[in-house]
C-alpha angles and dihedrals in degrees: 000000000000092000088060097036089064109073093028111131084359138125091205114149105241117223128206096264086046098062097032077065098048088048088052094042086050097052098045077111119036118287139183119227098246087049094056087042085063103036090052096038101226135126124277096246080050082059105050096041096055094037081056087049099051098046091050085050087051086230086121136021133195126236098211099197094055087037091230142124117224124189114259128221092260092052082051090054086048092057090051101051087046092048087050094054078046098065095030079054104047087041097058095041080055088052099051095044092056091056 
């Protein structure tokens, strides 16, 4: 996955938004919380602050039974709006490096 893709073997720095995609990107498909800790690569308390945010935000839910988030439609709609400013943005630093 390209957002993953991006800080492997890296040493880039993540922003928010960075890792809010990778979450999302990580629970298209149902994930419990100790698993996305792991995936992401970030603390516990990282975790549970950003999983708070972006329930609030309505961007994941959580399937109690099955003791998972997932991403929502609206977290979905997140992703491909982020993946959109990605690739505006790699286009115009090609651009730029070609002048």
């Amino acid at each position: 996955m390209l957002i993953f893709d991006k800080f492997a073997n890296s040493k880039h720095h993540r922003s928010k938004l960075d890792i809010i995609a990778q979450i999302l990107t990580a629970a298209l498909e149902p994930k419990g919380k100790t698993k996305l800790m792991h995936i992401i690569m970030i603390s516990s308390q990282q975790v549970r602050e950003y999983l708070t945010e972006l329930l609030g935000k309505g961007l994941l839910s959580y399937d109690e039974v099955i003791r998972a988030f997932q991403t929502t439609t609206e977290g979905n709609e997140f992703l491909r709006l982020y993946d959109k400013i990605e690739r505006l943005g790699n286009d115009t630093e090609q651009e730029m490096n070609n002048t």
